[in-house]
C-alpha positions in Angstrom: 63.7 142.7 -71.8 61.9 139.5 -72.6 61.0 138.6 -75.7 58.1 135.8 -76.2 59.5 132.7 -77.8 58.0 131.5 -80.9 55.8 128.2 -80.0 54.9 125.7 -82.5 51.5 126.5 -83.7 49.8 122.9 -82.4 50.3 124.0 -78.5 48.0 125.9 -76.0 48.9 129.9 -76.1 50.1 131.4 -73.0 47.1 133.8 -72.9 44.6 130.4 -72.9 46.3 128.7 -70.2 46.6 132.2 -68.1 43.2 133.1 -69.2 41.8 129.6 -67.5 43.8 129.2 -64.4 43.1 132.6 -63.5 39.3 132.4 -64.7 39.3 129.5 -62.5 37.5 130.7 -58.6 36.3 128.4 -56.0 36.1 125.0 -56.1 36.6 124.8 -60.4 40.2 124.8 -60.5 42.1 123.6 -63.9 42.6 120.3 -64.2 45.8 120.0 -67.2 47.4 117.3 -69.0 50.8 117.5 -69.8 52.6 115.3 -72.2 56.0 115.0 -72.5 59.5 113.0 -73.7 61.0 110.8 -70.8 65.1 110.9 -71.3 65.8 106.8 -71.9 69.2 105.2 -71.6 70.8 104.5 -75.0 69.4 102.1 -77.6 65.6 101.7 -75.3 62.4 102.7 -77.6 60.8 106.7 -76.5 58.6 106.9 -74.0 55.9 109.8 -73.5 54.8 110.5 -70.1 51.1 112.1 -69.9 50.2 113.6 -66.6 46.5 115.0 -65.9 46.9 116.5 -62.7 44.4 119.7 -61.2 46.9 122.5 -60.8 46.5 126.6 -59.3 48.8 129.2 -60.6 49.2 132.3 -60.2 50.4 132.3 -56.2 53.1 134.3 -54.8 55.2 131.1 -53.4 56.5 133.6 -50.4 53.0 133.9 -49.8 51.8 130.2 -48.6 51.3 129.1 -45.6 53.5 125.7 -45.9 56.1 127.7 -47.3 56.4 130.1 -44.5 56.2 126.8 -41.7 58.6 125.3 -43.3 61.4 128.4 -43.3 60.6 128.5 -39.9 60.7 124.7 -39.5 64.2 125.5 -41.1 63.6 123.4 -44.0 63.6 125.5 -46.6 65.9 128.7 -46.3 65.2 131.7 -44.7 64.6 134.0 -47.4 63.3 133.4 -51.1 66.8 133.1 -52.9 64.6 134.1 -56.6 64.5 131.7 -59.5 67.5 129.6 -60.1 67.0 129.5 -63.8 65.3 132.0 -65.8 63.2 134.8 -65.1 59.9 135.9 -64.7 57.9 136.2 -68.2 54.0 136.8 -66.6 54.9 137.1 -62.8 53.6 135.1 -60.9 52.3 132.3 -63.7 55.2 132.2 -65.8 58.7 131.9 -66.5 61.2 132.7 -69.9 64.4 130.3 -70.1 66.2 129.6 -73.0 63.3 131.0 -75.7 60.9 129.0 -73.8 58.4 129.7 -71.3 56.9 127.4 -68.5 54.0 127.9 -66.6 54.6 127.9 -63.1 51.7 125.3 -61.2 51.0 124.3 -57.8 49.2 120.8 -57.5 46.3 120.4 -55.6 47.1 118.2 -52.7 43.9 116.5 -52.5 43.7 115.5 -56.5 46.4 113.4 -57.2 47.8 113.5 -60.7 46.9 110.2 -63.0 50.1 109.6 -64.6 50.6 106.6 -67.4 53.7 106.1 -69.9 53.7 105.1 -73.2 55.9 103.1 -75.8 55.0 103.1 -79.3 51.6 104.2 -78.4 50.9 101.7 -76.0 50.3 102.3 -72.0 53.1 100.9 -70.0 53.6 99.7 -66.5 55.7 102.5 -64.3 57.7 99.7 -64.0 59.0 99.3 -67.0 59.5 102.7 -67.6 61.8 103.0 -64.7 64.3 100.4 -66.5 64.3 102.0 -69.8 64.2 105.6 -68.2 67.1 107.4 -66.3 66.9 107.8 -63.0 66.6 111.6 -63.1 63.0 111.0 -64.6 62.0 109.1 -61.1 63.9 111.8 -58.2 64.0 110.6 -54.5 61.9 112.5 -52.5 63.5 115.1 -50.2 62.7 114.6 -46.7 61.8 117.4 -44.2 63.8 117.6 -40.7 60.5 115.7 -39.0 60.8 112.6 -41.0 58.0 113.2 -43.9 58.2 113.7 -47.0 58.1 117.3 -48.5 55.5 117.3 -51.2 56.2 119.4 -54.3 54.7 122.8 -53.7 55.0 123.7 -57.4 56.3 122.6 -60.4 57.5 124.3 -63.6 56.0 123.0 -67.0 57.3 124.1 -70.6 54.4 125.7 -72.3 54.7 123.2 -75.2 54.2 119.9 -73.1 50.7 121.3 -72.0 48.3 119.4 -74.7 44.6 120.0 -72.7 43.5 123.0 -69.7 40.1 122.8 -68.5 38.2 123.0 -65.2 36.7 120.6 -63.0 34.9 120.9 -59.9 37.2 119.4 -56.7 35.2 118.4 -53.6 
């Protein structure tokens, strides 16, 4: 049985975030900021990443369509394989590891995410991030057997690094 992790009172409740994604019909999809730590080499100054990106949740991944051309496509396996870390906490929107929970999203391919970092409080250039930051904060791309890129299909955020949910209308 899973037991819901205590959450530091200054972050969105699950129930918010679950209530607006799934409120959300139509065009008026969530658009969320996320706000996090980026892991810096030894002795470099914290930086913050803040993403504000327009996101759906609440999809059965076997379910989409890219998903299902690309097992066929052979370039994702076969068959779903399950989570490889945690489990389900809120099928499909979100998942328990470790006493926390992230909220499974899927970005909107045709909003991309505005993403800026931050050193003391001050905006940075991507740049500069990427020599104080280690490489695992900026991950190649995988590439799919026809030569492009494969884009992200969803991404798992912990509950706590969520700062702002609300909709916006996508055209």
């Amino acid at each position: 049985m899973i037991t819901t992790p205590s959450l530091p009172s200054t972050t969105i409740s699950h129930d918010d975030v679950v209530r607006v994604i799934s409120d959300s019909k139509g065009q008026f999809l969530p658009q969320i900021t996320i706000t996090r730590p980026c892991k810096v080499r030894k002795g470099e100054t914290p930086i913050t990443k803040v993403s504000v990106g327009t996101y759906r949740s609440g999809i059965d991944y076997d379910n989409m369509g890219e998903v299902q051309t690309d097992r066929a496509n052979g370039d994702r396996p076969a068959e779903n394989a399950g989570l490889p870390w945690g489990e389900w906490f809120h099928f499909p929107y979100s998942i328990a590891h470790k006493g926390a929970v992230y909220m499974r999203l899927y970005p909107v391919k045709s909003v991309v995410p505005r993403v800026t970092y931050y050193r003391d409080g001050n905006p940075i250039t991507v740049e500069d991030a990427k020599v104080a930051c280690l490489a695992s904060e900026f991950p190649k791309p995988k590439i799919k057997s026809t030569g492009e890129v494969m884009d992200k299909i969803c991404v798992s955020v912990k509950l706590e690094n969520i700062t702002a949910v609300g909709k916006v209308e996508v055209v």
